[in-house]
C-alpha positions as CSV (number, residue, x, y, z in Angstrom):
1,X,-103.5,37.8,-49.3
2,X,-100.9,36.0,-47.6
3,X,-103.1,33.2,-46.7
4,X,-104.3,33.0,-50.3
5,X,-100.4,33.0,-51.3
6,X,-100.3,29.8,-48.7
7,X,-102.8,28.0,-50.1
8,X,-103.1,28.7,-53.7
9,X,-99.6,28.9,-54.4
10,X,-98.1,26.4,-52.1
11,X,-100.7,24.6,-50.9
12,X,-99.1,23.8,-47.6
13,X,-101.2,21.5,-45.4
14,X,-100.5,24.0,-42.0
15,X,-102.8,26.0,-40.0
16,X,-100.3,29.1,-39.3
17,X,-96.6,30.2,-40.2
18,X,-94.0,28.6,-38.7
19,X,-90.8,30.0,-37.3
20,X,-87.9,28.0,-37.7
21,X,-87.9,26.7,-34.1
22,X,-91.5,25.4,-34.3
23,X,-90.0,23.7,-37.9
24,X,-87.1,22.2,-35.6
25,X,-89.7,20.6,-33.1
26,X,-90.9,18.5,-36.0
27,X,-87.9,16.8,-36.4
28,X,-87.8,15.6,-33.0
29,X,-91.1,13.6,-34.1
30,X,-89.1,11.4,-36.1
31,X,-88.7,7.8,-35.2
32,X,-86.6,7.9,-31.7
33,X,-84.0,5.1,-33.8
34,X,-83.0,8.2,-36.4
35,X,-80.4,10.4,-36.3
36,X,-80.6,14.2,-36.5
37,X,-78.2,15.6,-39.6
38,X,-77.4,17.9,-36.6
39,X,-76.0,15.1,-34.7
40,X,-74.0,13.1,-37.2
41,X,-70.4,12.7,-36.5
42,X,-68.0,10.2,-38.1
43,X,-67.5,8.2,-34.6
44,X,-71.7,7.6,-35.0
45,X,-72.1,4.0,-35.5
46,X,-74.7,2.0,-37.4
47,X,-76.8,5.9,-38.0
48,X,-80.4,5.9,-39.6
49,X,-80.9,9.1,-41.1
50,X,-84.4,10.6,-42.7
51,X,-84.7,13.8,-45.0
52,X,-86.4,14.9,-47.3
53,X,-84.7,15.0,-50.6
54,X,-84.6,18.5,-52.1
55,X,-81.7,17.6,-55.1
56,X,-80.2,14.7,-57.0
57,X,-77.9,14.1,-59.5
58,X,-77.2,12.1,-62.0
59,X,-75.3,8.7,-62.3
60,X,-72.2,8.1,-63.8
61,X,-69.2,5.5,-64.0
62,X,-65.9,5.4,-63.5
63,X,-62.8,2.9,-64.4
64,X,-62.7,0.5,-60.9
65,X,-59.0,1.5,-60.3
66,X,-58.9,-2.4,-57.8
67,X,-60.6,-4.0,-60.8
68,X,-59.2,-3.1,-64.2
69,X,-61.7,-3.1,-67.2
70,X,-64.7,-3.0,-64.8
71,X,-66.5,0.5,-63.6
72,X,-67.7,1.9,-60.6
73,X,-71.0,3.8,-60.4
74,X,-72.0,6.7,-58.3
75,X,-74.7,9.3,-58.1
76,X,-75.4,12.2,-55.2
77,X,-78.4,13.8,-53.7
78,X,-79.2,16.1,-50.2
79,X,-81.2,15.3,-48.1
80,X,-82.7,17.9,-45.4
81,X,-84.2,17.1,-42.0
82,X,-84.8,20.6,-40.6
83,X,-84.9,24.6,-41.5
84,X,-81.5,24.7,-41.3
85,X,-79.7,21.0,-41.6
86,X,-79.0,19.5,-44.8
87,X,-76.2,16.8,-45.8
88,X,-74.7,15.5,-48.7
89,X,-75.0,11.3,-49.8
90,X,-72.9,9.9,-52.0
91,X,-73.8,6.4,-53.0
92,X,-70.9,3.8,-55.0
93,X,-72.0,0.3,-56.3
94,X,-72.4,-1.3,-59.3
95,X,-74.2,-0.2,-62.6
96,X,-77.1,-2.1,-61.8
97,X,-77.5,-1.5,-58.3
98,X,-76.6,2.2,-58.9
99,X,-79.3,2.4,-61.5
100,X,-82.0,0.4,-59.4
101,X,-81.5,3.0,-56.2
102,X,-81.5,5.9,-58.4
103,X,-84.7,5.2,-60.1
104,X,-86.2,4.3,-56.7
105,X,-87.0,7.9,-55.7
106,X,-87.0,11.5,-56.6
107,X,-86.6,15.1,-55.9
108,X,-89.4,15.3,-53.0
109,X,-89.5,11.9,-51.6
110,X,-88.6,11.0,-48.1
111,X,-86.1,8.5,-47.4
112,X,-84.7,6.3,-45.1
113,X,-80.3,6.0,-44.8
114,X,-79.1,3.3,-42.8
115,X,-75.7,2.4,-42.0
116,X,-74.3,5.0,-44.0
117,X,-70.6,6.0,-43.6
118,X,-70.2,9.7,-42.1
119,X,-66.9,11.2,-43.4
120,X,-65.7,14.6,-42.8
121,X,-65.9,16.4,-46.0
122,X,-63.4,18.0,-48.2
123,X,-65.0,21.6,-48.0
124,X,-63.0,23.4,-50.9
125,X,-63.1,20.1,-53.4
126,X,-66.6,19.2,-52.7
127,X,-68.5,22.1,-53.0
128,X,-66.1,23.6,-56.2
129,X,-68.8,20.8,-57.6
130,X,-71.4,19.8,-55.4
131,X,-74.3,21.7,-53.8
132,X,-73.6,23.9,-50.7
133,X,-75.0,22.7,-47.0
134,X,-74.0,23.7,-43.7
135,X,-72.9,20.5,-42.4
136,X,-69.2,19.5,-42.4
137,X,-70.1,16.0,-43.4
138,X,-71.4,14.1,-45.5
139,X,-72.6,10.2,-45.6
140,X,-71.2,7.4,-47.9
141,X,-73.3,4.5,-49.0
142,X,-72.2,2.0,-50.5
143,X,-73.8,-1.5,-52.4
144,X,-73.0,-4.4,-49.5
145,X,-73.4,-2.0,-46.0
146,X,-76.2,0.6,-46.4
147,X,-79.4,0.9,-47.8
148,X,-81.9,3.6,-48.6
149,X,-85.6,3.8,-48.8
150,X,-88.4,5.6,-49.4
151,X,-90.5,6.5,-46.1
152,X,-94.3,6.1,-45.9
153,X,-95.7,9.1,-43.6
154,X,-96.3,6.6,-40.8
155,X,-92.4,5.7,-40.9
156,X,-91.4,9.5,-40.4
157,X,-93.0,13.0,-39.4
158,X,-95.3,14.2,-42.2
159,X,-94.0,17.7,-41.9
160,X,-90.5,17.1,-43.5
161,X,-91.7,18.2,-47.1
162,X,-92.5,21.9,-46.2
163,X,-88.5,21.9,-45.8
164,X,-88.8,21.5,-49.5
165,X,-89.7,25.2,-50.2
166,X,-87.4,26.9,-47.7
167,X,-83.8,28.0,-49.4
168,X,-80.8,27.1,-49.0
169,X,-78.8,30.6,-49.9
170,X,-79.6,33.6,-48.3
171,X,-83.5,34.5,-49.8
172,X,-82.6,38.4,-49.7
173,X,-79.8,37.6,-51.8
174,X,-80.8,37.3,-55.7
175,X,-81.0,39.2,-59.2
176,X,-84.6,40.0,-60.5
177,X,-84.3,39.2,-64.6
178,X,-84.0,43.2,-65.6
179,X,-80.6,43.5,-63.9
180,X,-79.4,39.8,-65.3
181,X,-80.1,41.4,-68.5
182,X,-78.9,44.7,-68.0
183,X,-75.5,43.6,-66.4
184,X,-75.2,41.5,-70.0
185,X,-72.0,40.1,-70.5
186,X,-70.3,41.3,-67.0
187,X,-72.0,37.9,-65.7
188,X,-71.3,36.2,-68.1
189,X,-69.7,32.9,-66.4
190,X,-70.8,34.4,-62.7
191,X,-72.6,31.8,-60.3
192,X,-75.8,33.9,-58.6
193,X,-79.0,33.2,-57.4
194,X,-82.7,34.2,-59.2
195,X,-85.8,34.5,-57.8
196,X,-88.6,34.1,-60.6
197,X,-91.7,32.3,-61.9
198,X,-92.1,30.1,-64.7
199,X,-94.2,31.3,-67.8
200,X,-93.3,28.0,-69.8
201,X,-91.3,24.3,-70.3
202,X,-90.5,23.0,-73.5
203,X,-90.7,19.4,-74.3
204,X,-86.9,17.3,-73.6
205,X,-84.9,17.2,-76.4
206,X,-82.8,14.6,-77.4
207,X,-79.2,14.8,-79.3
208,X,-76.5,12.6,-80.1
209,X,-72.7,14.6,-80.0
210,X,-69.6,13.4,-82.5
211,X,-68.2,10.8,-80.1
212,X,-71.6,9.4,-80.0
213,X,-72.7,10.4,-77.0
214,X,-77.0,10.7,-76.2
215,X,-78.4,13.4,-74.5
216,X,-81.1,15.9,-73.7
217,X,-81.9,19.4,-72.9
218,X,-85.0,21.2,-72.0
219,X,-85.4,24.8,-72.1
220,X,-87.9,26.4,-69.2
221,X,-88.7,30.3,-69.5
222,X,-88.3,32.6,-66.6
223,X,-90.7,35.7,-66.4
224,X,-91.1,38.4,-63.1
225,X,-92.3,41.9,-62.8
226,X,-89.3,43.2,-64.8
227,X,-88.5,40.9,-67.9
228,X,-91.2,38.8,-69.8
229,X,-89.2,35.9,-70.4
230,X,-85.8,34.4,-69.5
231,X,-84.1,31.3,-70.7
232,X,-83.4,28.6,-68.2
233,X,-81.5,25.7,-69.5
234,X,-81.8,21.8,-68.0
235,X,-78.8,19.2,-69.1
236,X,-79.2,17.3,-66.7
237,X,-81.9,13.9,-66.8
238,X,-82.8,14.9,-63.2
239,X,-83.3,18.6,-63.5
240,X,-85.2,17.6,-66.9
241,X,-87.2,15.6,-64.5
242,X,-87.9,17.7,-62.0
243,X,-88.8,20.6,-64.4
244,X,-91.9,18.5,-65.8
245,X,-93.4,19.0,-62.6
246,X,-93.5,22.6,-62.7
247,X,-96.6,24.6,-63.7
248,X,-96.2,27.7,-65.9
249,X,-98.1,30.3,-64.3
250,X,-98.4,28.7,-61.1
251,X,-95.0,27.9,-60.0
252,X,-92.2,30.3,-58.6
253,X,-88.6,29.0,-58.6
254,X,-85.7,30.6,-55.7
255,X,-82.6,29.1,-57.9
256,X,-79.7,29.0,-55.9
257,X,-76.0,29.1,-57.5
258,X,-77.4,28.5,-61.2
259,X,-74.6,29.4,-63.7
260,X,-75.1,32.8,-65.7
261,X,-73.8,33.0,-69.4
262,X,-73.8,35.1,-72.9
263,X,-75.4,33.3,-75.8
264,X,-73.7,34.5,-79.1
265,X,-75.9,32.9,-81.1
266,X,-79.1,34.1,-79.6
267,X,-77.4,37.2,-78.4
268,X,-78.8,37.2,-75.1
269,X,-77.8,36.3,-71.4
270,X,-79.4,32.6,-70.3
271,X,-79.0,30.6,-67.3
272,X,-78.0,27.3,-67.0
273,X,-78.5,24.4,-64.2
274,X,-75.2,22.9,-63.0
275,X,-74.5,20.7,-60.4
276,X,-74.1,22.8,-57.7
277,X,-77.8,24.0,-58.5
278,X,-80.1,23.8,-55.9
279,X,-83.9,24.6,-56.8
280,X,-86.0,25.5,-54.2
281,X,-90.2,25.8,-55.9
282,X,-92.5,28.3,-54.5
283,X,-90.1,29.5,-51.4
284,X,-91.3,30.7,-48.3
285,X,-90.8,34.6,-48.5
286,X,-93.1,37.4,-49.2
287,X,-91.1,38.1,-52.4
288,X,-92.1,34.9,-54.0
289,X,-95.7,36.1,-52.7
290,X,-95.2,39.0,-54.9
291,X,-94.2,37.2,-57.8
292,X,-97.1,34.7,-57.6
293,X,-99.4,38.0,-57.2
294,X,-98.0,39.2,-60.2
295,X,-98.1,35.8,-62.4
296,X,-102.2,36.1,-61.4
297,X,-102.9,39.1,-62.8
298,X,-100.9,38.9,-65.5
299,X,-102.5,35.3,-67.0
300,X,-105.8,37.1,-66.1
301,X,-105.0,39.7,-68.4
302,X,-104.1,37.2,-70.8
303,X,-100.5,38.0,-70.9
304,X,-99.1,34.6,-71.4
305,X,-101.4,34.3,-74.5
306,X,-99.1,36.3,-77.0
307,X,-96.3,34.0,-75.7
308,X,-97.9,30.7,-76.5
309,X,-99.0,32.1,-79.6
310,X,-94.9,32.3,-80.5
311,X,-94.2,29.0,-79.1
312,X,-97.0,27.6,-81.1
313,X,-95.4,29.2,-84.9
314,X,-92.5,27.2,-84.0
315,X,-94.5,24.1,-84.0
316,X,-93.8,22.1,-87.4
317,X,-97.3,21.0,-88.4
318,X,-95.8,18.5,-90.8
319,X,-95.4,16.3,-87.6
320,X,-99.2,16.4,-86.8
321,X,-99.9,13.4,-88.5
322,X,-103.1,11.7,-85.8
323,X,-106.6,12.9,-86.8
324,X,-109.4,12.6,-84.5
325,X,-113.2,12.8,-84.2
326,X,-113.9,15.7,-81.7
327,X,-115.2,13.0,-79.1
328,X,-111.8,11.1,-79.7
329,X,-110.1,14.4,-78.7
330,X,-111.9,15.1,-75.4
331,X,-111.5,10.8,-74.6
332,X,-107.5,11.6,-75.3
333,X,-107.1,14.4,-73.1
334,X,-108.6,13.2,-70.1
335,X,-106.9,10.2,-70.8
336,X,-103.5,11.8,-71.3
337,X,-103.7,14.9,-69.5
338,X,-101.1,15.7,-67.2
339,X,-99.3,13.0,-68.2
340,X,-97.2,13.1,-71.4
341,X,-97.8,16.8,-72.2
342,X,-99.8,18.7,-74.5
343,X,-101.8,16.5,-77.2
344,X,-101.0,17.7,-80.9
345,X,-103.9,16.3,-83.3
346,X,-105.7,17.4,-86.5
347,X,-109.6,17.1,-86.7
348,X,-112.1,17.9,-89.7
349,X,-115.0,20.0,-87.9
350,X,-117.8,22.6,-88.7
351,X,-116.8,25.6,-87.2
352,X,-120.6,26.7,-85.5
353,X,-119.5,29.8,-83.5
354,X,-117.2,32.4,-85.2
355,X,-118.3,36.3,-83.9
356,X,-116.6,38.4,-86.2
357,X,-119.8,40.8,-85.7
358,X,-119.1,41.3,-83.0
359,X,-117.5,44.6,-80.6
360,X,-114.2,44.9,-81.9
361,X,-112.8,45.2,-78.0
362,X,-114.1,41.4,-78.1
363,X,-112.1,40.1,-80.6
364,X,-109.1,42.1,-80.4
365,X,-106.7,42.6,-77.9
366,X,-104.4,46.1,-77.2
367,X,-101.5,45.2,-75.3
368,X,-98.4,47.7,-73.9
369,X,-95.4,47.1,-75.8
370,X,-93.3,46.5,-72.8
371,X,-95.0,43.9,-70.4
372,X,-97.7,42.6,-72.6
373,X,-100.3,43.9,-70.0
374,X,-103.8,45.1,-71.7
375,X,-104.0,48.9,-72.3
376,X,-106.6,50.8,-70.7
377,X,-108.0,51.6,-74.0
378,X,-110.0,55.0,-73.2
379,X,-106.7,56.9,-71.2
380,X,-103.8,55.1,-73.5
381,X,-101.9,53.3,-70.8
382,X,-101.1,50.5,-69.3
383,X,-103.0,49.0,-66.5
384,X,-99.6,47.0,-65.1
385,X,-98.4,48.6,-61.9
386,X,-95.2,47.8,-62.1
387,X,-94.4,48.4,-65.8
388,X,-92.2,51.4,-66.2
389,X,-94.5,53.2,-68.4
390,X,-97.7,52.8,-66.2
391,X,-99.9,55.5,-66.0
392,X,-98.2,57.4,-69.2
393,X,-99.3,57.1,-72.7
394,X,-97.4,53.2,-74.1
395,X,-96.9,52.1,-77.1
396,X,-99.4,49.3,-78.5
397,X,-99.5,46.2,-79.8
398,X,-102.9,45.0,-80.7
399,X,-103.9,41.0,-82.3
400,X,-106.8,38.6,-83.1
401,X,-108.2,36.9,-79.8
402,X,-111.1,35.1,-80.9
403,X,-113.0,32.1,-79.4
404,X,-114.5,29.7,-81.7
405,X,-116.4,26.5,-81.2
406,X,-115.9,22.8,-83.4
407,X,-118.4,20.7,-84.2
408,X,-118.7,17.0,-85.9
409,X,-121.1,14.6,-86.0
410,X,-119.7,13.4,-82.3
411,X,-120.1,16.4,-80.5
412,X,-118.5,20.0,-80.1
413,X,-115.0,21.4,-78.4
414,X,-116.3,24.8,-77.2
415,X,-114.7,28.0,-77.2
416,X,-111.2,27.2,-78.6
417,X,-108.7,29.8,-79.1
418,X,-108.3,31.3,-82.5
419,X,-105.8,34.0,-81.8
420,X,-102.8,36.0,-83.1
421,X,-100.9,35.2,-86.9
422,X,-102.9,31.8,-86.9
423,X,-106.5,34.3,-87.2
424,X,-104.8,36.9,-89.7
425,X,-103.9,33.8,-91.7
426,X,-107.0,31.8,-91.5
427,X,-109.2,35.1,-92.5
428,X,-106.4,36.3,-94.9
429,X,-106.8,39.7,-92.6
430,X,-104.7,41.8,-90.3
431,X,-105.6,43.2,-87.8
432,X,-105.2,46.7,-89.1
433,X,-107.3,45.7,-92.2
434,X,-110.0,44.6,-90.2
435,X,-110.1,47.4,-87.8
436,X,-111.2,49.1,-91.8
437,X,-113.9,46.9,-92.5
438,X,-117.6,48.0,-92.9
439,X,-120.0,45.9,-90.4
440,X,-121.2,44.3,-93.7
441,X,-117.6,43.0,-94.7
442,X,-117.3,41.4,-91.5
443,X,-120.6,39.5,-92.0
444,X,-119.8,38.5,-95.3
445,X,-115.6,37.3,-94.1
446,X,-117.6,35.3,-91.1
447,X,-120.1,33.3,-93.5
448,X,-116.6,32.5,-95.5
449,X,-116.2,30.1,-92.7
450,X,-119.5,29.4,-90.3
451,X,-121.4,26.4,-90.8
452,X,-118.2,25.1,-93.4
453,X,-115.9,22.3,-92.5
454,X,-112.3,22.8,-92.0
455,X,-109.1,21.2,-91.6
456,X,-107.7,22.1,-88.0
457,X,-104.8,21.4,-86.3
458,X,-104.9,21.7,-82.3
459,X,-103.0,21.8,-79.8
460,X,-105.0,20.5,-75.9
461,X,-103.3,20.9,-72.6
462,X,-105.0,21.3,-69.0
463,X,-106.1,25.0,-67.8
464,X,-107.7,24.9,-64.5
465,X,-109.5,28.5,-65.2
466,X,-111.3,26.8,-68.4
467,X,-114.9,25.3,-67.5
468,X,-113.8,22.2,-69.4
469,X,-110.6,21.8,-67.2
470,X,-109.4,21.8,-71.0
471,X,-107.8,24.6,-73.2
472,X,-107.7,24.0,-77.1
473,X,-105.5,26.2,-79.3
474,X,-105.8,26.3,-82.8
475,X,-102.7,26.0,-84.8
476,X,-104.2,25.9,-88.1
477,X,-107.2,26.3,-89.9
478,X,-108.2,25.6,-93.6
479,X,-111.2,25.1,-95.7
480,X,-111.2,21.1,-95.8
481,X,-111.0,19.1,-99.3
482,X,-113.8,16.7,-99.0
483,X,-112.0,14.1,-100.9
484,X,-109.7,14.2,-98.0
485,X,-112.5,14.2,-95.4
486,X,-114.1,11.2,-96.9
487,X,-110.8,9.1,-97.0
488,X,-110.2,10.2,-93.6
489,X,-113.5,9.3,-92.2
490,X,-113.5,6.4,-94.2
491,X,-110.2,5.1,-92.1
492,X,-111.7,6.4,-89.1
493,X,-114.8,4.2,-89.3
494,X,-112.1,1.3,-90.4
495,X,-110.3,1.7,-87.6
496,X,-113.1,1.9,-85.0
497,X,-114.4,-1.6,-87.0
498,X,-111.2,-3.1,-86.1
499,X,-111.3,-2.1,-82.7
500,X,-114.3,-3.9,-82.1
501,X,-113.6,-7.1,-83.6
């Protein structure tokens, strides 16, 4: 199991488990020109440093004191070169060059620092703001004496990224989501550590505040054995950044000194990334093992389902204005996918596959109340482990998961997900009425919509489980006007004309 954790999960490139002294004797593999963060002292002249970079801020201006009306910009990152050696870089210039080195690299990247400045660091002042490390420095680079780089793998040792999922803070030292909740509001404001997976990440959102100020926030949910889903909030560009990388269900987070607070409006605890936030993805200890275990079984079960299914209501279909051909949809998604998110679209298809005959335990789900696990059905309880209520009669949930396929005249999207409030409103049926219909009534609610073309919004995003590599949720489903499918056709076949010409 553990070497399934390693590869599944992290999918680190090594042959066995390192202790931290065999970690240490890949740094001294590094180009014999560098200097070790261990070694760095202010009286080091002309040092080249290489890390990896495992956080980044970002850039901002200040009024330039020497010259009035002009600014100076800054933005920091850390870099780490061993288990246990990390280092703080500030780096000052101007706007332009500023901008230019930030964009240059990311969280991940290995980079090269030369010439920086190595100043002895205001402990209490820096890290009231900035990140924690162990070293007592930390280097200053500025526009006209230093430079940084990225590193190719034949400019440094290959090994530095695995520093990348080892954390910074103590990894024994964290809250599980059931006692960030159950503490409530005696947190509120607290700085901790969480250890957790990720179950989803909403898409950037962009604001503008009274003074006129643009920004963005992105909201990621949290989920582990005890809670099903915990807010994580991203202000930052970079955070927001590095959060797109993540993959719900896949990735497990060790979040060192996030902030903790009460939302009144929500009325619930959330956590929010600040700037001394360091993130460390899919750490290194057997506890993040058991949390990936868990994240398995549970999308297995189809736990996550329920939750997309909630995400998906909030989605205004108003702003699903492209329609595509069912071939345009599967071009679009392995053109797109992975890259700029889910694809929203509407499409006017035959539905061809639609078994509402058959066994009710194939089109309806029973879920515990609690942790969203499935129920085993014939003893009542649920089949989680780690739910408080396993093995004892739990309280059920139970909802439409149905799998339906879409045909046009360009080809079919196969076994697309029909599930939850979008089924009951598509069939004008609950679950509860269904459960009461004769076998005949369920033949005759089927032929309502088999073989008849519908209006249907989608939503298409990878899934690695599906045979496609594609999943395709339906939002939305309608008997289709054919007025409306003509004209849209009829600007389909206008546009393809267009193309061609």
């Amino acid at each position: 199991m553990q070497e399934y954790w390693k590869m599944k999960s992290f999918e680190f490139e090594r042959e066995s488990h390192w202790k931290s002294s065999h970690l240490r004797m890949s740094f001294n593999a590094l180009p014999k020109t560098s200097v070790a963060i261990s070694d760095l002292h202010p009286n080091t002249v002309h040092p080249k440093v290489v890390g990896v970079v495992i956080r980044k801020n970002d850039s901002k201006g200040f009024p330039d004191k020497k010259n009035v009306g002009s600014e100076r910009h800054t933005f920091s990152f850390i870099i780490k070169d061993s288990p246990n050696d990390s280092i703080n870089v500030s780096c000052w210039g101007s706007q332009d060059y500023i901008r230019v080195l930030s964009d240059s690299f990311s969280i991940g990247d290995r980079v090269l620092i030369e010439n920086p400045l190595v100043v002895t660091k205001d402990i209490e002042k820096e890290e009231r703001y900035s990140p924690w490390t162990p070293s007592l420095y930390r280097l200053m680079v500025s526009e006209f004496h230093s430079t940084v780089r990225s590193c190719t793998e034949s400019e440094e040792d290959a090994k530095l990224p695995l520093f990348l999922h080892l954390p910074m803070k103590n990894p024994q030292d964290y809250y599980c989501l059931r006692d960030i909740v159950a503490n409530g509001q005696a947190l509120d404001g607290k700085v901790i550590n969480i250890l957790a997976g990720v179950r989803s990440i909403g898409e950037p959102k962009f604001f503008t505040t009274a003074d006129r100020r643009t920004g963005q926030r992105c909201e990621v949910k949290l989920f582990d054995e005890t809670t099903t889903s915990f807010p994580l909030v991203c202000w930052d560009n970079e955070s927001i950044k590095f959060a797109q990388t993540w993959i719900p269900g896949e990735t497990v987070l060790f979040i060192a000194d996030v902030r903790i607070n009460f939302d009144n409006f929500r009325n619930c605890m959330t956590a929010t990334i600040i700037s001394k936030t360091i993130v460390t993805i899919n750490p290194d200890i057997k506890e993040a093992n058991l949390i990936f275990n868990y994240m398995r079984e549970f999308i297995e079960s189809g736990g996550l389902d329920e939750f997309e299914d909630q995400m998906e209501e909030q989605v205004n279909l108003e702003s699903i204005i492209d329609t595509y051909t069912v071939n345009q949809l599967k071009v679009r998604a392995q053109q797109d996918t992975g890259k700029s998110g889910p694809i929203y679209g509407v499409t006017y298809a035959f539905i061809t596959a639609l078994n509402l005959d058959s066994s009710v335990t194939k089109l309806i789900r029973t879920r515990c109340a609690r942790c969203r696990f499935e129920i085993n059905e014939k003893a009542g309880t649920c089949i989680n482990e780690t739910c408080i209520d396993s093995g004892n009669p739990v309280q059920a949930t139970m909802r439409f998961d149905l799998l339906v396929d879409l045909t046009d005249h360009t080809g079919t999207l196969q076994s697309c997900s029909l599930s939850g409030n979008t089924a009951e409103e598509m069939l004008n049926c609950t679950v509860d009425n269904f459960l009461n219909l004769t076998e005949d009534q369920k033949t005759s609610l089927k032929w309502q919509f088999l073989l008849e073309r519908c209006k249907i919004f989608v939503k298409i995003f990878p899934a690695s489980q599906a045979r496609s590599g594609l999943r395709v949720n339906i939002l939305s489903c309608t008997l289709a006007d054919p007025e409306e499918v003509c004209q849209t056709f009829t600007s389909l076949d206008s546009d393809k004309l267009t193309e061609r010409h």
